[in-house]
C-alpha positions, 0 to 999 in steps of 0.5 A, spaced: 422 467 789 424 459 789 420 456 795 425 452 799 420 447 801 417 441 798 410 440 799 410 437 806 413 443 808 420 440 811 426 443 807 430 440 802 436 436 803 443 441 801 447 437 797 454 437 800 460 441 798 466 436 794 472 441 794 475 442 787 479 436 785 477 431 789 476 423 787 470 419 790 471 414 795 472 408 793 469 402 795 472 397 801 473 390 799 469 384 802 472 382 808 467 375 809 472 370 805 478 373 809 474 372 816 472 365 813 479 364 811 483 366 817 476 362 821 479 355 817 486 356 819 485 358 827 479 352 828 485 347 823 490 350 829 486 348 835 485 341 833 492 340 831 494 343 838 488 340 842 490 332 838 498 334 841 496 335 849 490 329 848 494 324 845 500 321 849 507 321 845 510 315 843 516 313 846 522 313 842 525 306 843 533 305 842 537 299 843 542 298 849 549 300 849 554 297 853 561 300 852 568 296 852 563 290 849 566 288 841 560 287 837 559 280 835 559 279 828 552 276 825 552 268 824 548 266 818 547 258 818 545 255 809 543 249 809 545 246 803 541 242 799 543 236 795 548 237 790 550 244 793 556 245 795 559 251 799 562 257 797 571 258 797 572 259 805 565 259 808 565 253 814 562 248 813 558 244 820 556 237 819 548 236 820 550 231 825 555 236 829 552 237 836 551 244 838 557 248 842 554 252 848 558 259 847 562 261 854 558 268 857 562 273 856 567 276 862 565 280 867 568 287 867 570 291 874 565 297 874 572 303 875 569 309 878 571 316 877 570 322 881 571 329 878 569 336 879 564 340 876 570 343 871 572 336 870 578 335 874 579 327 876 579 327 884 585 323 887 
């Protein structure tokens, strides 16, 4: 008869049942590069996010607008050299010309208007 034990006298390991048709189990893939990867992105994420609350913002600086105010019309003075001459319909100032001092604009009523939430103007 076959002696189930080898010669240190511990039985010998029973080879597994497979069942019939059955594939071997593939191999997983390596998940370090993926870790590595995702590890990139979350550290790139903190920083941005970190540098955001850190950072103070940058105020946005917008000109004043003042409404019923006509835009004044830019002036662009040209000294003209000897010989030059001006162009058809351009004003021409004489360099001796003492200079205007423009009037202040007037000054406008403030008109008040008072309404409701929904919009109706109150007498």
């Amino acid at each position: 008869m076959l002696d189930p034990t080898d010669s240190l006298g511990s039985p010998s390991p029973r080879p597994k049942p497979m069942p019939a048709g059955s594939r071997p189990v593939k191999a997983r893939p390596d998940a370090n590069p993926m870790r590595l990867a995702l590890g990139a992105a979350g550290l790139a994420t903190l920083s941005a996010i970190a540098g955001a609350i850190v950072l103070p913002p940058k105020p946005a600086v917008y000109q004043p607008v003042t409404y019923g105010q006509q835009a004044q019309p830019a002036i662009q003075y040209v000294q003209l050299q000897v010989g030059q001459t001006a162009p058809p319909g351009a004003m021409v100032i004489s360099s001796s010309a003492q200079p205007v001092a423009l009037a202040p604009p007037a000054a406008q009523r403030q008109v008040i208007i008072r309404t409701t939430q929904s919009g109706k103007v109150l007498p």
